[in-house]
Structure formats: structure tokens, C-alpha cells
C-alpha positions, 0 to 999 in steps of 0.5 A: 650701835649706840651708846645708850643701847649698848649700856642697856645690853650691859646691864642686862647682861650683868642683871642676868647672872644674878638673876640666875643665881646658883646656874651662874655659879655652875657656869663659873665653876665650869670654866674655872676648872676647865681654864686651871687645866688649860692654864697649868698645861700653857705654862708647862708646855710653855716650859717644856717648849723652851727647855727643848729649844734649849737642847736643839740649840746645844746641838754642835756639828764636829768635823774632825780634820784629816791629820795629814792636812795643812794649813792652806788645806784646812783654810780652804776646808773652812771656807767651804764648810761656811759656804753651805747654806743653813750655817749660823755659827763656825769656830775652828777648834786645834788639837790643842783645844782639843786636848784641854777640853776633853782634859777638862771635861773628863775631871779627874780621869781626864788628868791621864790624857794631859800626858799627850801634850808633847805628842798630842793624837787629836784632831783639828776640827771645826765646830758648827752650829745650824741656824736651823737645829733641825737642819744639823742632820742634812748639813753633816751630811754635806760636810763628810763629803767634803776633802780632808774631812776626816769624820763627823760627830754630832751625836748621830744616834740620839740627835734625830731621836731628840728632834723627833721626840720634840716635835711630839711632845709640842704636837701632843700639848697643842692637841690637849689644850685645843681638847681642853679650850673645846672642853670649856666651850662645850661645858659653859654652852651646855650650862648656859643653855639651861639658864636661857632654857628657862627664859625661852619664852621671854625671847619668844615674846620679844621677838614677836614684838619686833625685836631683832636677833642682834638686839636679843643676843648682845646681853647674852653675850655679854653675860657669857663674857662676864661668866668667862672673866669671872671664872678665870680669876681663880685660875690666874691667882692659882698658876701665878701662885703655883708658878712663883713656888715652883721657880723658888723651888726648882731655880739652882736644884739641877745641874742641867742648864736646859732644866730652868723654868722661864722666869716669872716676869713676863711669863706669868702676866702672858699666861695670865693675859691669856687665861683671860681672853680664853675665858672671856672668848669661850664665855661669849662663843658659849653663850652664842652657840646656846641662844642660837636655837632659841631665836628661831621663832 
């Protein structure tokens, strides 16, 4: 395509929102609303996602040693734990570590189990991390099956719920900012098929003077482009606005670590740059999608 034809399908483009005037201002206001839901559940799903992670990856495997093992023994049990497939980190933890973390971890009521100090009860144990969390379940299993093992901890109850809970949550959201995106494109065809309704005639007429479909389509594409940029202006002012107060407000409130937003830069500028081309893209697909059906002439 030429330059010139090119700046010619860009200037129409842009005449025609004028033109239109208050329909340009409905098809604006269509993906504006539309891409402030889309970018709202972006940032919170974006959130939710990392803040999930987070869990997953707190997720430890204890594998408490026999009290009758020895130190040749649990040398030996450690080789094998980290020769199973799918491990990214293992520490081993003595009885000792043990009685001082769950001192500490119990505060004040933790205070009674330091009397076991002389005759400490606790286990050796290893802990493990899966590279994988989802895997934690199946590499449990493996480790219990293991010689001188004398249990295996990793939250068997809620763990497997955790994960499953997860995975829904990231499901669901990807589904309602899909609905959401297919949302805005139906809004905008629809609301520009009436402008293009009212200049059917005028596509007529130049299709019988020769004119090629392409040559007709581009400044509608155009113009769609220019409405989906347009309307996603508000949205991105709006979520990088509401972002910045939120972090303020949220940052140091809770004592859990895996409650934390991601912080503002370059979260913002991402989200932002992808309000952005979704406008800009349901702009043009809209636009293509209303003008298809006049060029059959």
C-alpha cells in the first residue's frame, strides 16, 4: 500500500468520527465501560494469580526420620529423597532445629516445650520443596515409601484443595475477561454498524465505480482503531489511578506475606499497554465484522 493512499484511509478515518459525531461518542463509551471491567479484572486476576503462587510455593514436604536411624542411615534416606525426580530444593532439619522452631513458632505457649531441651522427643526430618507445587502430592507419596521414614507432612488435608481451589479461581477469570473482551467487540460492531448503516449507499456508489473492498474497508478500520484508542484512555487514567491508592492503602495492613499486591511499576504500564491494544484491536475487528455485509454489492 502506498503512502499517500495510506494517509488518505487515515484522514478519512479520522473525518468519520467527526462526522458521526454523537454515534462516535456512544461507540467510545461502549469500549470505555467495557474495557474498565476488563481492565479492573486483568489487574485483580493478575493479583489473585501471584498471590496464589505465593501459597503454592510456601508449600513444604516434611519427612520425619525414624528415631531409631542413624547417621549413615539418614545420609543415605537424603540421597534417595533428592534422587526423585521433580525436587527443586531439600534441607535437613535435627531435632534440635526442630524444637527451636516450634518454640518460636508457638510464642509464649511454645515457652513449655523448651523444658525437652535435655531429652528432646522430635524428629530428625527433611524438608522439601517440589519445582513443581502441584507435584507435592505425588512426591509425598514417593518419599513414605521410603525405609526409615517415619512420616510425611505437607498439610494433606488442604493442600490438594488449595491447588484445586487455584486452578478454578484462574479458570473462572480467564473465562469473564474473554466474555468481557467478546462483550466489547459485540458492543462496538453493533454501535458502528449503525454509523456505516447510514453511509450504505455511499459504499454502494463506490463500489460500482470500481472501487476495491480493501480500498473501502481500510478508513473503517481505521476509524474503529481511533474509537478503541479513544475509549481506552478513561480506563487506563482510571486502573492506574485506583491501583496507586489501592497499594497505598493495602501495602503493610496484613500480617500475611502472600497478601501483597504487585507493585505498581511495571505492573500498571503492562496492564495499561494491554487496555490499550485490546481496545485498539476490538476497535478494528468491530469495525471489520460491521462493514463486512455492506460490501456485497
Amino acid at each position: 500500500m502506498k503512502f499517500n493512499t495510506l494517509k488518505r484511509h487515515f484522514r478519512e478515518g479520522a473525518k468519520n468520527i467527526f462526522r458521526n459525531g454523537w454515534m462516535s461518542v456512544a461507540s467510545i463509551g461502549a469500549v470505555t465501560v467495557t474495557l474498565i471491567l476488563v481492565g479492573a479484572f486483568l489487574a485483580l486476576m493478575f493479583n489473585i494469580n501471584e498471590m496464589a503462587n505465593k501459597v503454592e510455593e510456601d508449600v513444604e514436604i516434611k519427612a520425619l526420620i525414624e528415631l531409631t536411624t542413624d547417621e549413615e542411615e539418614i545420609k543415605t534416606l537424603g540421597e534417595e529423597i533428592d534422587s526423585i525426580s521433580g525436587i527443586d530444593t531439600m534441607r535437613f532439619s535435627s531435632k534440635d532445629d526442630e524444637l527451636q522452631g516450634l518454640v518460636e513458632g508457638m510464642g509464649e505457649e511454645g515457652e513449655a516445650w523448651a523444658l525437652f531441651e535435655q531429652d528432646n522427643p522430635l524428629n530428625h526430618a527433611y524438608i522439601i520443596k517440589a519445582a513443581n507445587p502441584q507435584d507435592t502430592e505425588a512426591i509425598a507419596a514417593k518419599i513414605e515409601k521410603l525405609d526409615n521414614v517415619y512420616k510425611v507432612i505437607y498439610g494433606q488435608e488442604v493442600v490438594p484443595q488449595l491447588f484445586k481451589f487455584n486452578n478454578y479461581a484462574r479458570t473462572i477469570g480467564l473465562a469473564l475477561i474473554i466474555g468481557l473482551i467478546l462483550t466489547a467487540v459485540f458492543l462496538i460492531s453493533n454501535t458502528i454498524k449503525l454509523t456505516i448503516m447510514a453511509r450504505s449507499k455511499e459504499i454502494g456508489v463506490m463500489k460500482l465505480v470500481g472501487a476495491t473492498n480493501g480500498f473501502i474497508r481500510w478508513p473503517f478500520f481505521i476509524e474503529g482503531l481511533l474509537l478503541g484508542i479513544m475509549g481506552s484512555i478513561i480506563p487506563i487514567a482510571i486502573i492506574a489511578t485506583g491501583y496507586y491508592y489501592l497499594l497505598i492503602n493495602i501495602s503493610g495492613q496484613t500480617s500475611f506475606h502472600f497478601v501483597q499486591l504487585l507493585p505498581y511499576s511495571p505492573f500498571v504500564w503492562q496492564i495499561s499497554g494491554v487496555v490499550l491494544l485490546i481496545g485498539a484491536v476490538i476497535g478494528m475487528w468491530g469495525s471489520g465484522m460491521s462493514v463486512r455485509k455492506f460490501l456485497k454489492v
